[in-house]
C-alpha positions in Angstrom: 3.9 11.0 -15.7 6.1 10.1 -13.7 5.3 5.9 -12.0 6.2 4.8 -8.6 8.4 1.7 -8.2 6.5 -1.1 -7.3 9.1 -2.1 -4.6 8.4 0.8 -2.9 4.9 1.0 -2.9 4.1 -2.7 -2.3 6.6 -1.5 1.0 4.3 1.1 1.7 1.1 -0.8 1.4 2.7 -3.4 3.9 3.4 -0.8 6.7 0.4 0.8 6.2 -1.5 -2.5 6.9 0.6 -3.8 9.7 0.0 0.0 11.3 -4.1 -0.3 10.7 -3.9 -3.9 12.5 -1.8 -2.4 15.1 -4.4 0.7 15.5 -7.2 -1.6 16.0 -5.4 -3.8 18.7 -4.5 -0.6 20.7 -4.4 2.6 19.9 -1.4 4.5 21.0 -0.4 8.3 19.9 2.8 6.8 18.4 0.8 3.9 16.0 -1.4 6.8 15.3 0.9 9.5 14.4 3.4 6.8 12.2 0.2 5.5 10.6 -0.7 9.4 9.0 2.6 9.7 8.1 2.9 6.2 6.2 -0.9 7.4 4.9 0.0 10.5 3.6 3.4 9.3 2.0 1.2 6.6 0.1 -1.2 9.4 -0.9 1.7 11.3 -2.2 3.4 8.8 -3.8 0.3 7.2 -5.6 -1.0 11.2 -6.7 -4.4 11.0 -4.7 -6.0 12.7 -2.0 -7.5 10.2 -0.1 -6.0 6.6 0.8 -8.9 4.7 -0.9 -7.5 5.9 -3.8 -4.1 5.6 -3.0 -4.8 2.1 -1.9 -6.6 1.4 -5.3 -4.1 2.8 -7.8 -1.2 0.9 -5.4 -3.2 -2.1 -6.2 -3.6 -1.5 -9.9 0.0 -1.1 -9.9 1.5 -3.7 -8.7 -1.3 -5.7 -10.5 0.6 -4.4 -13.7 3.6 -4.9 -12.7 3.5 -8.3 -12.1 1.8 -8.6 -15.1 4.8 -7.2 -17.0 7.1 -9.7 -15.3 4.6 -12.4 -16.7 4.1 -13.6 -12.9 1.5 -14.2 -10.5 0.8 -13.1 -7.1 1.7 -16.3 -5.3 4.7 -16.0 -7.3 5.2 -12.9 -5.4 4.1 -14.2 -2.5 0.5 -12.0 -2.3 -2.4 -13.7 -2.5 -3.5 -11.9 -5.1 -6.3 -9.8 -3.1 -6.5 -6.3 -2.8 -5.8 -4.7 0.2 -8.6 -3.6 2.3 -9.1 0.0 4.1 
């Protein structure tokens, strides 16, 4: 199986966020349309269906990967939470 570079997702996740915040100040077609587009690209990217999932397995990811690199959030400069939907 083939696994997503955490680069990329982390990327992902942080578009997706800033596009959720941007949907609840004002919704506008445009914030709308690029937010599907950034969901369904995460959904495909992380193998799920829905973007609870996506979001989770993103999470568990990048969790990993840090892990692997022997750092921590902060190091990364995350706070270490997972990213709410």
């Amino acid at each position: 199986m083939l696994v997503p570079d955490p680069k990329t997702v982390r990327q992902l996740l942080t578009r997706y966020a800033t596009l959720r915040i941007a949907q609840a100040e004002r919704q506008t077609p445009a914030v709308a349309g690029e937010l599907e587009e950034v969901t369904r690209r995460l959904c495909v990217t992380m193998g799920t269906a829905g973007i609870h999932d996506a979001v989770a397995r993103a999470d568990e990811l990048l969790a990993r990967a840090r892990t692997d690199r022997g750092r921590s959030p902060e190091a990364d400069g995350e706070s270490g939470l997972p990213l709410a939907v």
